[in-house]
N, C-alpha and C positions, 0 to 999 in steps of 0.2 A: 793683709793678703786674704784673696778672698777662700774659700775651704770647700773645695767639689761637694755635691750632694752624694755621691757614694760612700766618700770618707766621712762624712757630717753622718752617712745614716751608720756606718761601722761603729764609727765611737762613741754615737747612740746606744747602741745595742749592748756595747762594751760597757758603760758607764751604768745601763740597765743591770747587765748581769753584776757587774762588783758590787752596784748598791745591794743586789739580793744574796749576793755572797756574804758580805760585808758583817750586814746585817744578822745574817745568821750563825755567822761565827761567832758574834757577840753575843749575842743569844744564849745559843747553846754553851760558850766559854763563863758565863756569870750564871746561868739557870743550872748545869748538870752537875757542880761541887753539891751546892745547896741539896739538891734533890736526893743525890746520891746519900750525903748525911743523913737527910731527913728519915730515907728509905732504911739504913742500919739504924738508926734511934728505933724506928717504930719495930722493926725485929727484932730489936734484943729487949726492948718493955713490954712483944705479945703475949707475954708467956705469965710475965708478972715476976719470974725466978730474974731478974737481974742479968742475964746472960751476958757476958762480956764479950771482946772481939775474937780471944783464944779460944771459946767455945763454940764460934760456927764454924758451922763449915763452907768449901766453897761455893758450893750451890746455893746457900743462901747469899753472900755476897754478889755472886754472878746474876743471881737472880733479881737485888738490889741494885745492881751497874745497868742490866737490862731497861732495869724500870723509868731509874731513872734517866740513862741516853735516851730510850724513847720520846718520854713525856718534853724533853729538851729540845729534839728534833719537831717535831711536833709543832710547838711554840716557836722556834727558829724558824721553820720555812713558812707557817702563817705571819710570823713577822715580815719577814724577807718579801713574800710577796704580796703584802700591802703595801712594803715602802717602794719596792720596784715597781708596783702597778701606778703609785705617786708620780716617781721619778719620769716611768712612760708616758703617762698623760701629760707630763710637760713638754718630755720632748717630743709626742707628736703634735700638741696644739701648737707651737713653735712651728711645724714643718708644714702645716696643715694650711696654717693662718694663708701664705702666698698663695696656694693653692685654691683655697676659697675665694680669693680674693679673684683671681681668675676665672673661676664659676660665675662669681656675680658678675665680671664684664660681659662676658657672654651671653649672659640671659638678659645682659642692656643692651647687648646688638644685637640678637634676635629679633627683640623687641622695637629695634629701628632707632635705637638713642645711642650713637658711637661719640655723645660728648665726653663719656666717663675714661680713664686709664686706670692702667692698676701700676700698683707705686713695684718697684723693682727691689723685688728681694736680695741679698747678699751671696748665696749662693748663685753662681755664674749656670745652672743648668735653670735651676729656675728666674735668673732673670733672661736669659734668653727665652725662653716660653713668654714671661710678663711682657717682653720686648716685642716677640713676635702679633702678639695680641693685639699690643698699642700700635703695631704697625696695621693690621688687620685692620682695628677700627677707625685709624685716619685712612684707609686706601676706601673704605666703605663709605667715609662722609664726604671723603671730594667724589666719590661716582654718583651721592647721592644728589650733594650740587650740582654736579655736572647735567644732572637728568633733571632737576629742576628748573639747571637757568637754559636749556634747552627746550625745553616746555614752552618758556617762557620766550624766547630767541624763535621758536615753529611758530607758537601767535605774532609774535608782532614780524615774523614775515610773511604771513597770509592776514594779517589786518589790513593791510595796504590795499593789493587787488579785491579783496572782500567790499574793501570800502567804496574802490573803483567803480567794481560794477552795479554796486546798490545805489550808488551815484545814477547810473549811466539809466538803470530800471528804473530808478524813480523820476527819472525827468522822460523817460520815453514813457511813464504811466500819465505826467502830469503836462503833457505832450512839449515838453523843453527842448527834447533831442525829436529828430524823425529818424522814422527807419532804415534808416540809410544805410548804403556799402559801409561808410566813415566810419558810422556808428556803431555798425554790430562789427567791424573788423576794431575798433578800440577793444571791444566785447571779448572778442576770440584769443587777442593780445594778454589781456589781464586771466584770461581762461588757461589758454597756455603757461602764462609764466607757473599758475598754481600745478597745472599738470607737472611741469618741468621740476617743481620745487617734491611733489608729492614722490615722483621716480628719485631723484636725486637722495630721499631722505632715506627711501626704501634699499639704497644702495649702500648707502653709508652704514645703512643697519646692517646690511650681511656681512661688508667689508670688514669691521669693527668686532662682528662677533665669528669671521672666519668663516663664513656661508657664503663666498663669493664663490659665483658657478665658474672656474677657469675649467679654458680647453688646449692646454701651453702644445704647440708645436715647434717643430727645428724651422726658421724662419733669423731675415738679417734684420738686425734693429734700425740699421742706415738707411734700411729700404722703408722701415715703415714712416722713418722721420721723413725722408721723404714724398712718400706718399702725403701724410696729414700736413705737409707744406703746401701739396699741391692742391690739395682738397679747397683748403682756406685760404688760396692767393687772389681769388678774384675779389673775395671781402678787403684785402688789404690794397687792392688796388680801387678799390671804392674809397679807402679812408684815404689812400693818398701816400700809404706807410708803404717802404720800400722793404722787400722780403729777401732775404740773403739763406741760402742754403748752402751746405757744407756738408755734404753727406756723402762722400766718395769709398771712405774706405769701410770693405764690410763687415759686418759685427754679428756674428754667429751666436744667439741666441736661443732657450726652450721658452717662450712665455704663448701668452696666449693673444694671438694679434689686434681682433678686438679688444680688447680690454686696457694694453698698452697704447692704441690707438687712442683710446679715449683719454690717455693721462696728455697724449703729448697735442692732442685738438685744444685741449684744458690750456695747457700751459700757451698754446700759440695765440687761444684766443684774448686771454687773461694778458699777454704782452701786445696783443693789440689795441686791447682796451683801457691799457697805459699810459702807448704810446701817441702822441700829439701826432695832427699832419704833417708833413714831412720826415719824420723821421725816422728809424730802420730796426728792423727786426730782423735777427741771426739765428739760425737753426743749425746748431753744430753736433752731427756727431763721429764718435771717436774713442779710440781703447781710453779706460779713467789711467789707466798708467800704474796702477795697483796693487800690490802683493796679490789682493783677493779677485784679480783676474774680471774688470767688471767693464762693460761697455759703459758709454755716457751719450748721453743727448743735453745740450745745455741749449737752451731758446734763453740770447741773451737781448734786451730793448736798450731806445736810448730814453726812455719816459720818464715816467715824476720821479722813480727812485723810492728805495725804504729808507726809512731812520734801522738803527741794527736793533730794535727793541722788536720793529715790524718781521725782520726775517723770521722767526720761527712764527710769531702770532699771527701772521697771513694763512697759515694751518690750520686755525683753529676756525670751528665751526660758526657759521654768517661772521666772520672777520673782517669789516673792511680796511682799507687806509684811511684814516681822517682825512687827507685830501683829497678822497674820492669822492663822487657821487655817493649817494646813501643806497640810493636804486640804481639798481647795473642788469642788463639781459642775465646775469645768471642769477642765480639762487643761493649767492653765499656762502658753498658746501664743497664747490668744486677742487678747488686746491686740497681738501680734507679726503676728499674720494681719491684724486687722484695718490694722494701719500700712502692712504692703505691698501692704492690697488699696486702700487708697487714694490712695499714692504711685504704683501702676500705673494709676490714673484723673489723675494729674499733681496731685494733691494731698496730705496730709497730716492725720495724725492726733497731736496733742498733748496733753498735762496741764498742769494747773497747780493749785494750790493753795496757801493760807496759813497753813497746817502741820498738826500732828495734832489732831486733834478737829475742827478746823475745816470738816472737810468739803474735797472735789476736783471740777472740773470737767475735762471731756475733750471736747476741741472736733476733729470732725470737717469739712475743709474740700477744696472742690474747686472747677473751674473753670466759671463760670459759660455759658452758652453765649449766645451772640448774639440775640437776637430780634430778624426782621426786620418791620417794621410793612408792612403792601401800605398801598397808598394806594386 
């Protein structure tokens, strides 16, 4: 059983004071007979007459009992308190040891090295601290990964168009390409996508760190699915994809319309760019059906479909499907924006699907808001 640090420090304290008790009992129990003899020998031989016990008086006895409890106490508690300053120094370097041990993780993630832990003491107060710590220092080394393979993940999607147009510059230097519309609109193409990548990253970063500028108004979420259907129906009738909307019933909403606009253009494009020609794209929305009272939009395709390993990792930043294109019109980031522009409206953005080919659905949901009825 493990033994609280409160109760470990009382019977500490405890174990301090009886060694110093202890000790001085003893002490004083074997040093004050001795002393006390020694002190009537030497008064009744000052005189040199032989005095015996019948001839003092009490004053001089008392004054013998004096001497010698003194001198006993004296030597008892400088006993007492070198063995109990002993006894302390063990048991605070015992209490101490976790705690140092602590010190030094921290001056190792300060320092930017979260490969160290500190070993979990037995005491339950202090291994929750040692526990808390080793959690500290792994949530610090996967942010510090994260920010690396990101780094990493930002160049090699701007190596690409980088490479494009040094391409394009050095054959219009060494006259390969002419200056042509063709030419400088490849130009403008690979220019944009960088622009498009630079905004997208800039968003991610306020979204992620809670600096995303919302302007949430009373507004119906059906109306804006609808709307971002409309927007992007004539792209779908260029790819040949069939666009099914389903937005009748209204869904009384606080968010911010742009911003929600932007998740569900995401999601309608991202199921266009799935789904093969002929096939169909659904915009539904509708109460989730919910204790926690929450609208839904679900844009469901009939396209390539995820394996269920893809449903959450299509979130994660430049994500693609392996059977996707490498290069796509967006910038990788989109589905990642869109999830923390609508966790920052207290809702959520998911996937699901019944594997490849089969086609995915991606259901956009947030909190429904109150309607009060006047009488």
């Amino acid at each position: 059983m493990k033994m609280r640090l409160s109760l470990r420090l009382f019977i500490s304290y405890a174990a301090v004071a009886v060694v110093g008790g202890g000790v001085a009992y003893l002490t004083i129990s074997l040093l004050a007979p001795r002393l006390f003899e020694d002190r009537l020998g030497m008064m009744m031989n000052s005189d040199g007459t032989g005095m015996s016990m019948g001839n003092m008086d009490a004053t001089s006895v008392r004054s013998a009992f004096l001497s010698a409890l003194t001198t006993s106490l004296i030597v008892g508690v400088l006993a007492s308190v070198v063995a109990a300053g002993f006894v302390a120094a063990a048991v605070t370097g015992r209490l101490l040891r976790p705690l140092n041990a602590v010190r030094a993780a921290t001056k190792q993630i300060a320092a930017g090295k979260y490969g160290g832990r500190v070993p979990v003491p037995s005491e339950p107060e202090l291994a929750a601290l040692a526990t808390d710590v080793n959690t500290l220092a792994q949530a610090l080394a996967d942010t510090e990964s994260r920010r690396t393979r990101l780094l990493g993940e930002v160049a090699h999607e701007m190596r690409t168009p980088l490479t494009v147009l040094d391409g394009y510059v050095e054959g219009l230097i060494d006259g390969v390409f002419t200056a042509g519309p063709d030419t400088f609109g490849s130009l403008s193409e690979e220019l944009r996508r960088l622009h498009r990548l630079s905004n997208d990253l800039s968003s991610l970063s306020r979204a992620q760190e809670q600096r995303l500028d919302l302007h949430p108004v009373n507004t119906d979420l059906a109306d804006l699915a609808r709307r971002a259907a409309a927007r992007l129906s004539p792209q779908f009738e260029d790819s040949d994809v069939a666009l099914n909307i389903d937005a009748d019933t209204a869904l009384p909403v606080h968010v911010d319309p742009d911003r929600i606009t932007q998740v569900l253009t995401n999601l309608l494009g991202n199921a266009l760019h799935a789904t093969p020609t002929g096939g169909t794209v659904t915009i539904t929305a509708r109460d989730a059906g919910d204790a926690g009272g929450r609208g839904e939009v679900v844009v469901t395709d009939t396209g390539v479909g995820l394996v269920e390993d893809d449903t959450e990792r299509v979130f994660e930043r430049f994500y693609r499907v392996p059977s996707q294109a490498r290069r796509s019109a967006g910038s990788g980031i989109g589905l990642t924006i869109a999830r923390e522009i609508a966790r920052a409206h207290g809702g959520d953005v998911t996937a699901a699907s019944a594997g490849k080919g089969l086609g995915a659905s991606f259901a956009l949901v947030v909190p429904l808001r109150s309607v009060e009825i006047s009488g």
